[in-house]
C-alpha positions as CSV (number, residue, x, y, z in Angstrom):
1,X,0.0,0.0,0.0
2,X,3.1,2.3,1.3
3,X,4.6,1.7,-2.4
4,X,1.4,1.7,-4.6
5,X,0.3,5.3,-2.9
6,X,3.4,6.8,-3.4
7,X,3.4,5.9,-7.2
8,X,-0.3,7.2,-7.3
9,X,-0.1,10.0,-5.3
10,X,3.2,11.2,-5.2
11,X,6.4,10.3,-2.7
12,X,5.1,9.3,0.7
13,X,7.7,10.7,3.5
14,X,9.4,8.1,5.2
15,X,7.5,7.2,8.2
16,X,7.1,4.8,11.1
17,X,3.8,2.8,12.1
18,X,2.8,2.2,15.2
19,X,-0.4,-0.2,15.5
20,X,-2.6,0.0,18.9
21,X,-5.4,-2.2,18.5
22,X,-7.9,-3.5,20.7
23,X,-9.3,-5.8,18.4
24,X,-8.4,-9.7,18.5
25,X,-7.2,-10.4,15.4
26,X,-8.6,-13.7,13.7
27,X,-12.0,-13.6,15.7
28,X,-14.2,-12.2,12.5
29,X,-14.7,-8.6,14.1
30,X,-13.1,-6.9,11.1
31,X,-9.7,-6.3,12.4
32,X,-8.0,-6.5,9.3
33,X,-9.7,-4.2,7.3
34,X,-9.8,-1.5,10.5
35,X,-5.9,-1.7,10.2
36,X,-6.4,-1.4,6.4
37,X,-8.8,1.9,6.5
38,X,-6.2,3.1,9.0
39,X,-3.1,2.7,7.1
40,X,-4.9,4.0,4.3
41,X,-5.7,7.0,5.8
42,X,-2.4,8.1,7.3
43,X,-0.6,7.2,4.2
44,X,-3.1,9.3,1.9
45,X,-3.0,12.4,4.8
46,X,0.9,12.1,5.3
47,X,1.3,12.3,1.2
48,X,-0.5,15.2,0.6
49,X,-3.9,13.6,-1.4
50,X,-5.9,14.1,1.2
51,X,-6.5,17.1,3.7
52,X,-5.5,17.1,7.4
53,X,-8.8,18.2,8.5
54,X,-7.9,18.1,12.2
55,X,-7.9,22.0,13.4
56,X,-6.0,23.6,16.3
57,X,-7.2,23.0,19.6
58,X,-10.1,20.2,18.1
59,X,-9.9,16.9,19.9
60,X,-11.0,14.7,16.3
61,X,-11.9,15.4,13.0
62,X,-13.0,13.2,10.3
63,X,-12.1,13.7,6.5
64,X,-15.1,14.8,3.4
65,X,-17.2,11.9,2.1
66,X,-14.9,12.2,-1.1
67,X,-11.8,11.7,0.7
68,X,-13.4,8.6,2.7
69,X,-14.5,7.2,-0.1
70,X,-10.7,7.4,-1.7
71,X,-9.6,6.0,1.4
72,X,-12.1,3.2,1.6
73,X,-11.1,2.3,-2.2
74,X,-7.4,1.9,-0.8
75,X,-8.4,0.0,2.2
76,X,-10.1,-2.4,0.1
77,X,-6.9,-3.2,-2.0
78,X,-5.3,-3.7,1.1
79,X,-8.2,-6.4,1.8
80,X,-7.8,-8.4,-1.3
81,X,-4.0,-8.4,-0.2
82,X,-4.7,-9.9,2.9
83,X,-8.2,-12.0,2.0
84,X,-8.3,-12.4,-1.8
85,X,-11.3,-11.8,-2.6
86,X,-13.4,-9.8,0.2
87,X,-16.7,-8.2,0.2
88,X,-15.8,-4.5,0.8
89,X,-18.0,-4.5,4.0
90,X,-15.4,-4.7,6.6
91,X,-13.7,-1.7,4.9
92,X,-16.9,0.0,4.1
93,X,-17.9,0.0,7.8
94,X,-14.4,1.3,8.9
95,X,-13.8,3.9,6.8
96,X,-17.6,5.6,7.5
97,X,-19.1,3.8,11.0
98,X,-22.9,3.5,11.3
99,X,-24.4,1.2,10.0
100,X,-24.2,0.0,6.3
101,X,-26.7,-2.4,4.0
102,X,-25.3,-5.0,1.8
103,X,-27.1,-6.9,-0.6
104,X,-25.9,-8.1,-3.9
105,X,-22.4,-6.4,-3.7
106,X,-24.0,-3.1,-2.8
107,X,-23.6,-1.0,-0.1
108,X,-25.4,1.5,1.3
109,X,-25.2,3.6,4.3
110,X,-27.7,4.1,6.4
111,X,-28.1,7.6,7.2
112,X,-29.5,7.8,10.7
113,X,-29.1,4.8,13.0
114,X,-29.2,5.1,17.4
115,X,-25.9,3.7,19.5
116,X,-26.9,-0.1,20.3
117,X,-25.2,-1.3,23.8
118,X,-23.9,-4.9,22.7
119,X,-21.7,-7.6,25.1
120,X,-19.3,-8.6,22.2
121,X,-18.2,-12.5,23.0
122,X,-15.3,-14.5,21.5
123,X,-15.9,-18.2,21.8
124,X,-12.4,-18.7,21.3
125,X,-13.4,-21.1,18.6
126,X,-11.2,-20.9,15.4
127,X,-12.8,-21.3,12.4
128,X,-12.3,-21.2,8.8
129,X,-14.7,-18.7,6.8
130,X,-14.1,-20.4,3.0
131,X,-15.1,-24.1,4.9
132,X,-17.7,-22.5,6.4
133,X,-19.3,-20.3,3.4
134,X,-18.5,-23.9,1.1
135,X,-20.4,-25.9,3.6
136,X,-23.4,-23.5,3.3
137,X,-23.8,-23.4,-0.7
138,X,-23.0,-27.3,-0.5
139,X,-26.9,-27.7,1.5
140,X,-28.6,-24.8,-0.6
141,X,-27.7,-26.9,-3.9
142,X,-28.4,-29.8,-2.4
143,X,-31.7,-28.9,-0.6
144,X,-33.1,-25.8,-2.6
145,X,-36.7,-25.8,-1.8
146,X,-35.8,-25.8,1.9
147,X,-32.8,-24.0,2.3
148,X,-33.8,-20.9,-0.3
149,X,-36.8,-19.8,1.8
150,X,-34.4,-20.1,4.8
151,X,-32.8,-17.5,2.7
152,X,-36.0,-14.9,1.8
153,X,-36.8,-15.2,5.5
154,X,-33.1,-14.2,6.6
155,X,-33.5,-10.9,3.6
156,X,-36.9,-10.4,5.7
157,X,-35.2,-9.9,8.8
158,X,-32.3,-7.6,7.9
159,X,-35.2,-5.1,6.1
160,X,-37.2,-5.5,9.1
161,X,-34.1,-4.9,11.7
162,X,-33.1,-1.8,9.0
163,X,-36.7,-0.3,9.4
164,X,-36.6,-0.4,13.0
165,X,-33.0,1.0,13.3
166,X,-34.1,3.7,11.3
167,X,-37.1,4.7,13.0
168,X,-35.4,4.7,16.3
169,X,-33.4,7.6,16.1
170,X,-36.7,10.1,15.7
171,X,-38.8,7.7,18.2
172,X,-36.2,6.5,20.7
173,X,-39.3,4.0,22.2
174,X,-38.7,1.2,24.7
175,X,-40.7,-1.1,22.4
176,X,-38.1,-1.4,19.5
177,X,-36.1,-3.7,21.9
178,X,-38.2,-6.6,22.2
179,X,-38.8,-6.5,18.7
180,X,-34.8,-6.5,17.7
181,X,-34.5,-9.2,20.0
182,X,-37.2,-11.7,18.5
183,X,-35.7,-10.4,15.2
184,X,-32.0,-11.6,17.0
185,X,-33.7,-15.0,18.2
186,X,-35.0,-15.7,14.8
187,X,-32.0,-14.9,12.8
188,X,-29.8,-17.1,14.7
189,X,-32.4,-20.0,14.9
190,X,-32.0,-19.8,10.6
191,X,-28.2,-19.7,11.1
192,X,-28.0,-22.8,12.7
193,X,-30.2,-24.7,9.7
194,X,-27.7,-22.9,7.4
195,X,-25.1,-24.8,9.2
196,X,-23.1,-21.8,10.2
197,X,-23.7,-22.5,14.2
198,X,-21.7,-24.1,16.8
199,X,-22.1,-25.4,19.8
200,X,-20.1,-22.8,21.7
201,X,-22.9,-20.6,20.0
202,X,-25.8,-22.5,21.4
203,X,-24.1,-22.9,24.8
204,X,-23.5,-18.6,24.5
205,X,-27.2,-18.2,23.4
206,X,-28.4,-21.0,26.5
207,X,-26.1,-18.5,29.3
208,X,-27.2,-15.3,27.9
209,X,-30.7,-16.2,27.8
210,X,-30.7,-17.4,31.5
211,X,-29.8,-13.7,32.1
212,X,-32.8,-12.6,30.0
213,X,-30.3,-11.3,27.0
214,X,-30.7,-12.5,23.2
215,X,-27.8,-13.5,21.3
216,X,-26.9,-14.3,17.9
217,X,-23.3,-14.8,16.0
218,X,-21.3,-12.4,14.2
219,X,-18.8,-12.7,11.5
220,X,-18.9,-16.2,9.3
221,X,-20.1,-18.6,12.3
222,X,-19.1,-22.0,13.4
223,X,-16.9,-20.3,16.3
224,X,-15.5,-17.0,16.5
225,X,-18.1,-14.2,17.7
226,X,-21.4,-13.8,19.3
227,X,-23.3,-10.2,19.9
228,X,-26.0,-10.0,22.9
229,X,-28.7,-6.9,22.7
230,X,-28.2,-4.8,26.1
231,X,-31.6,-2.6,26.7
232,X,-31.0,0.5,27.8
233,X,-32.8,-0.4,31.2
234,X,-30.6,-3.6,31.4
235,X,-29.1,-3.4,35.4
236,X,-25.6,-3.6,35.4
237,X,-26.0,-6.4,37.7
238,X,-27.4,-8.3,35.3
239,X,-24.4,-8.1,32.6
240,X,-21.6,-8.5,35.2
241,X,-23.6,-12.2,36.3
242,X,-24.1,-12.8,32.5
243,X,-20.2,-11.9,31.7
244,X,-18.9,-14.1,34.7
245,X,-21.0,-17.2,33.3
246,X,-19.6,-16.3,30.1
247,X,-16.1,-15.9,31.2
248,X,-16.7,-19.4,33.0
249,X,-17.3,-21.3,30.2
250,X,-13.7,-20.5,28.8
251,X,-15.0,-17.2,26.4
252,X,-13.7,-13.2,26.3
253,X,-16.1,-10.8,26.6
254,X,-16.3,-7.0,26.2
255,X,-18.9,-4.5,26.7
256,X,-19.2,-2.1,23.7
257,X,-21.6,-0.6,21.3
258,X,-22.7,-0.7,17.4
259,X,-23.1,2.4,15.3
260,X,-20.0,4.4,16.1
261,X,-18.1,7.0,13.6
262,X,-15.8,5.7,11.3
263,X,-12.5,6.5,10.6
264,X,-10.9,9.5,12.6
265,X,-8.7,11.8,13.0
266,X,-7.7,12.4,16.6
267,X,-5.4,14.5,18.3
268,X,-2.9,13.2,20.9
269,X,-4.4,15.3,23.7
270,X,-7.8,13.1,22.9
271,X,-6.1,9.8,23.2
272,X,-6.1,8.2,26.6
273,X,-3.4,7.1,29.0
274,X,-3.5,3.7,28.0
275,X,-3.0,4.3,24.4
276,X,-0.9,7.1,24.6
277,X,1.5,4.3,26.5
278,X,1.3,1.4,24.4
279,X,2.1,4.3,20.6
280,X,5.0,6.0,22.6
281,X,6.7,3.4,24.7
């Protein structure tokens, strides 16, 4: 990427990267393509083909939808270096936040979408996406009348869960939760006919749902990630006893939230402590 900017853009300076992430890599959360949109945007800024938008005394700034777009476009090459042959979502959702639709190869932002409190798990599980994603287009050719209604019914529920996002912003009601988490329930019910469950899935789902939480996986399946709804009204109480179970049964778990910015600038007075330590030491 260094070497095909520079030849594109004119001579990047010479620089050094320091990486920070909080991320763990291999878990299906992304991390690759976040270091991807990164790189891409300190290379572009630091050779002049994008702007620094970051003003004195501001604690971010984030670049013009026609520079994040040129940076997205570089963070997907650095993608295919990594993956081959990626969607563009991972990069898509890194370089502008929010929340993004993707049907068909498509992708469209979402213009106006509320913060979601989620407990991110890891199972821990390792798993292989191309198995995985093979696996699943082995049963829809060989079951099609079952397995492509499976499919309309999983379309059904990402419209519905994009309507109700949507209208949340304007209307932040109570009664959109229950109706994300049937929609999370359901989902991850049809996941597991796709084959693209797990049992350290089921067993998250079985502990999260003795807390009164609804849980579904992230990422490709058969291991890696699971994401559980927290209400706004959910007691603390409530997610510590649901983490410890979690943490019991061998997982990682983080408390953390969906619909965040994207990309940013930031300056070093905005970074805390803990980063400022682990990019200077």
């Amino acid at each position: 990427m260094y070497l095909a900017i520079s030849a594109k853009h004119g001579d990047v300076p010479s620089v050094d990267v320091l990486v920070w992430s909080e991320l763990p890599p291999g878990a299906g959360l992304g991390s690759s393509a976040a270091y991807a949109v990164c790189l891409a945007a300190a290379l572009l800024t630091v050779c002049g083909a994008i702007s620094c938008p970051l003003k004195e005394g501001a604690p971010t700034a984030r670049w013009t939808e026609e520079e994040l777009a040129l940076i997205n476009r570089w963070a997907f090459q650095g993608e295919r270096v990594i993956h081959g042959n990626p969607s563009g979502v991972d990069n898509a959702v890194g370089t502008w936040g929010g929340a993004l639709r993707y049907q068909s190869g498509k992708i469209t932002p979402l213009k106006r979408v509320p913060m979601l409190k989620i407990l991110l798990t890891n199972t821990k599980v390792p798993r292989s996406t191309k198995v995985l994603v093979a696996g699943v287009k082995e049963k829809i050719l060989k079951f099609p009348a079952i397995m492509n209604p499976v499919l309309d019914s999983i379309d059904a529920i990402s419209q519905e869960c994009q309507s109700v996002l949507e209208a949340m912003p304007a209307n932040p009601s109570p009664e959109y939760y229950p109706v994300l988490e049937e929609l999370f329930d359901i989902n991850q019910h049809h996941l597991n006919v796709m084959g693209a469950g797990h049992p350290s899935l089921d067993r998250l789902c079985r502990v999260t749902a003795s807390h009164g939480l609804h849980s579904k996986l992230t990422g490709a399946g058969g291991g890696g990630c699971g994401i559980t709804l927290l209400r706004p009204d959910t007691s603390s109480l409530a997610v510590e006893a649901a983490k410890q179970d979690l943490c019991a049964c061998g997982f990682e778990c983080w408390e953390t939230s969906i619909g965040a910015p994207g990309v940013t600038l930031h300056s070093s007075s905005s970074l805390n402590t803990q980063v400022l330590h682990a990019l200077t030491e």
